[in-house]
N, C-alpha and C positions, 0 to 999 in steps of 0.2 A: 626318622628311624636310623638316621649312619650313625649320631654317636650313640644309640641302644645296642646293645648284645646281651644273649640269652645263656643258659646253661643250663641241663637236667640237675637238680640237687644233688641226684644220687652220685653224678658225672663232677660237679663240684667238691661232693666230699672226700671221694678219691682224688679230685687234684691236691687238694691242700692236704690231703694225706702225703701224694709224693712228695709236696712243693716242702715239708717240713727234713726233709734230706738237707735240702739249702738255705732255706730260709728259718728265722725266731718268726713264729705268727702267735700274734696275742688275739683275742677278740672276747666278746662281749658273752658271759654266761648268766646262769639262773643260778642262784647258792641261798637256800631261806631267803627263801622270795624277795631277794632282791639282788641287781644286776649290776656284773662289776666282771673289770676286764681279767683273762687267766690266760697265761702262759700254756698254749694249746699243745696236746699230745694227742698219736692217732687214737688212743682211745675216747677223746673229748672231741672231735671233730663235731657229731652229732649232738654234742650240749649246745653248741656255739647258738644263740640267741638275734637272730633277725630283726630287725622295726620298732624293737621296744625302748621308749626314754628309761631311763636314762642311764649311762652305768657309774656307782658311787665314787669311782677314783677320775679325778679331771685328766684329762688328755695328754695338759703341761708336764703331767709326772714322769712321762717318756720319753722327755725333751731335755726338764730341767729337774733333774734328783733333787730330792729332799738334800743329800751330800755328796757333793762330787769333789774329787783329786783334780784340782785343775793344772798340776805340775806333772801329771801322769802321762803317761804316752799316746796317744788320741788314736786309740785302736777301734778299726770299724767294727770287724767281727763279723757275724751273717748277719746279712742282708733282713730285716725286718718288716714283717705286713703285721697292719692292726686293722682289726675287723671291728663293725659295729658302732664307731664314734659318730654322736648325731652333732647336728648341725651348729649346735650352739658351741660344741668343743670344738671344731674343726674352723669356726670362724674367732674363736678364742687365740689360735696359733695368728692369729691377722698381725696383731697386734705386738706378739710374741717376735714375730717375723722382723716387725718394723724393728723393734730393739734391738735385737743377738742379730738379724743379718746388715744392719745398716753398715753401706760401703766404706764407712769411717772408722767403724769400732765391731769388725765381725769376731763375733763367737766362734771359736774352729770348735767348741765342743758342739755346741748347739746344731753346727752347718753341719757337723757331720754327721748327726743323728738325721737331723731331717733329711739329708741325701741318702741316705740309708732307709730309708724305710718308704714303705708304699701304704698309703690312707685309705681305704676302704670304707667313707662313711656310708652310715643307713639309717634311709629315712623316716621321719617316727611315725609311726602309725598308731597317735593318740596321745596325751599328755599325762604328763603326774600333777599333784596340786600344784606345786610353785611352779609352773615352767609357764618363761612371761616372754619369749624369745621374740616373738613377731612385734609385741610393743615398741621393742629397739631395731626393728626394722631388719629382724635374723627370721630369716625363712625356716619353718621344720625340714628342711632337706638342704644339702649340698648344692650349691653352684657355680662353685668352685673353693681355693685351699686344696681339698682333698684331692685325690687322683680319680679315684671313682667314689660313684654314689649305689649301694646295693638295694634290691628289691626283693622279697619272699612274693611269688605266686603262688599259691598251691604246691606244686612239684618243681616249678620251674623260678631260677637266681636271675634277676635282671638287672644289668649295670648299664646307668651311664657314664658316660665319660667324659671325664672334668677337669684332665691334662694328656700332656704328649707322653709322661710316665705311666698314666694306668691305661691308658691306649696299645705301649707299645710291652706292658704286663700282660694283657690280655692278647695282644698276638701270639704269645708264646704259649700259649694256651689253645689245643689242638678241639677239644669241644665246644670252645664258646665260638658263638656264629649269630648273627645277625637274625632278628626275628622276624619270621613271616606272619606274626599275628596283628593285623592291626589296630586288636581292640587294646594294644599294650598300653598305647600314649595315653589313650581314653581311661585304664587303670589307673597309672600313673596321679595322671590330672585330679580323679577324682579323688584319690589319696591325699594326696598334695592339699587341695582345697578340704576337704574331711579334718586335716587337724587343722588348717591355718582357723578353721571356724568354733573349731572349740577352743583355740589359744582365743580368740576374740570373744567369745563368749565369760570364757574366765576372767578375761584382764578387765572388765570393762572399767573406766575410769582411771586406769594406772597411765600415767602421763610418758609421754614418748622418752626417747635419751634426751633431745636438746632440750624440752621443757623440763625436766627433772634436775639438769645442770643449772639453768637459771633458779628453780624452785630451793636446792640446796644452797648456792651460794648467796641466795637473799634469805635464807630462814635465821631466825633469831637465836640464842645461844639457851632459849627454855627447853627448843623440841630436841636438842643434843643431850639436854640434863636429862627431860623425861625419858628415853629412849637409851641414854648409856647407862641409867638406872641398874639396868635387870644386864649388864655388861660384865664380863668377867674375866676380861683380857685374854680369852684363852689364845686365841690368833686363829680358830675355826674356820668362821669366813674366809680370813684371806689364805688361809691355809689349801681351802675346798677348792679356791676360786681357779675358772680357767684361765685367765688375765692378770693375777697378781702374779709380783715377780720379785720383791726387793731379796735381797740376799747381803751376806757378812761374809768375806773372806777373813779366816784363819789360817794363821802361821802355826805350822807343828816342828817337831823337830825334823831336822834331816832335809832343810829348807822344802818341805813339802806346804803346799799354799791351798785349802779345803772351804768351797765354794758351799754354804750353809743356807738351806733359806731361812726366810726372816719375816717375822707382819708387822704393818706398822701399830697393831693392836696388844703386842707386847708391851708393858713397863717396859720405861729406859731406850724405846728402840731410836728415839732421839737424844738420845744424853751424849753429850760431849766430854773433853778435858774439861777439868773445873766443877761438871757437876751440870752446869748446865742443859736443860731438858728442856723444848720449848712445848713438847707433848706431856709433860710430866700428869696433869689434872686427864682424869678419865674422860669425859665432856670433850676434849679438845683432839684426845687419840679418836674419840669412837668420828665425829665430826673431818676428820683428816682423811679415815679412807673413802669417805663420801666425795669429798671435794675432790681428791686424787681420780678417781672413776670417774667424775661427771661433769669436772670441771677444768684442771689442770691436764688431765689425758688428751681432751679434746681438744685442747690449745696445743698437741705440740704430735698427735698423731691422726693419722688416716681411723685407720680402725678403731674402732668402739672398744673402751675397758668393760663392760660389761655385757654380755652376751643374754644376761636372760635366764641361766641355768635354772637357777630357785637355790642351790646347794646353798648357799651362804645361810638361808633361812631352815635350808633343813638341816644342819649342824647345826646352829648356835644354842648351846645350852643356857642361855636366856631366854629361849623362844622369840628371841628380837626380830620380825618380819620388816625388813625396810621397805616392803610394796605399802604396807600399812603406814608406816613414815612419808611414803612418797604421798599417799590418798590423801593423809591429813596435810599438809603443805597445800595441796593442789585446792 
């Protein structure tokens, strides 16, 4: 029970009512039934959306802009809470982490965003179709990344705590206090275990991360034909994705230098001086961000490039499902 604390709803919806004095708090709403993060005012406190997978914008978007100035002045600004990111986003940043904070080559845009903001994931209470997370060995809930993990009971918010940052967030918080119920953990649990059984009932036969890496880097170049088929370069996928990251710097005028993201599912996004394209045939782009997730990432990082989300398969206006690609390999 020491890292659990409690809070009345009613009692948390006026904190983040005052906490918006100081803080940018974004979090997870309902918009035509479906759920995606909004820039919270006190009149949207009570929209804010608890438990539920998944919201349509990845996580990375808060980190790494579609287009950033990176000749710009590296202004903090207020201090930022995001509410509602489940688990598979918040272990997406793992990954994200290894790259923009490695001690060699840190990102001051990156480092400052994430020092700037407090995590507040919450954990899902049930799945959408694609969501394959526990496959690759991602829990539906936080256990760390985030700072705190949230919970809806009935009337009462219940957070654990998942760093020394939402620990000492939550000291400054005069209503949250420590709970005398001790059927919480028994909640909790049963929560916890309630989707990890329906993520296992959905996925069955979808191959783990490492067998999926072996399965892709021995498949033959027929299942990249059939499957980059119905492919349309839009860059979707890696667009959606919480883990993709490649980017183009551009020079504009006024030596200003604008950090652009990029997929490797675009025409050209390997073309060099001379014309040279090693990606140029569609077969070979669609086949590369495969390899990149489940084979080249894991040779050279800790954390998993794939997380599980499903989004890549609910964008693709091909209807391309790579679970389905994986099932037929396996």
């Amino acid at each position: 029970m020491q890292n659990l604390r409690c809070i009345n709803k009613e009692d948390w919806n006026s904190t983040l009512k005052r906490l918006l004095v100081s803080h940018l708090i974004y979090a997870t709403t309902e918009n035509n039934s479906h759920l995606d993060y909004e820039l919270i005012t006190e009149a949207d406190v009570n929209r804010i959306s608890y438990n539920r997978p998944k919201p349509v914008t990845p996580l990375k978007s808060f980190f790494l802009p579609v287009s950033e100035n990176v000749t710009a002045t590296n202004s903090h600004g207020k201090p930022r809470i995001i509410i509602g990111t489940p688990n598979c986003d918040t272990e997406g940043l793992g990954i994200l982490d290894e790259m923009y904070l490695d001690k060699d080559f840190k990102d001051i845009f990156y480092k400052s965003k994430r020092e700037n903001t407090i995590l507040i994931s919450a954990d899902c209470f049930g799945i959408l179709e694609h969501c394959h997370c526990l496959s690759y060995g991602i829990k539906p809930y936080s256990n760390g990344i985030a700072d705190l993990s949230i919970l809806e009971k009935g009337g009462m918010m219940i957070f654990r705590i998942l760093s020394t940052k939402g620990e000492q967030f939550l000291n400054t918080l005069t209503a949250v206090v420590i709970p005398e119920d001790k059927n919480i953990v028994e909640f909790i649990e049963e929560k916890h275990s309630s989707t990890e059984s329906l993520l296992k009932e959905a996925n069955k036969g979808l191959p783990d991360y490492k067998r999926t890496g072996s399965l892709v880097s021995e498949a033959k170049k027929e299942i990249w034909k059939k499957y980059s088929a119905k492919c349309v370069s839009c860059g979707a996928c890696a667009t959606i994705c919480p883990t993709c990251t490649c980017f183009l710097l551009i020079d504009k005028p006024g030596f200003e230098k604008i950090k652009q993201l990029d997929a490797c599912q675009y025409p050209g996004f390997e073309r060099v001086a001379g014309g040279e394209d090693g990606l140029a045939e569609l077969p070979q782009r669609f086949r590369n961000r495969y390899m990149c997730k489940y084979v080249w990432k894991p040779e050279r990082f800790n954390s998993v490039a794939c997380t599980g989300c499903g989004r890549c398969i609910e964008a693709c206006i091909g209807k391309i499902n790579k679970n389905e690609l994986f099932m037929e390999l396996a």
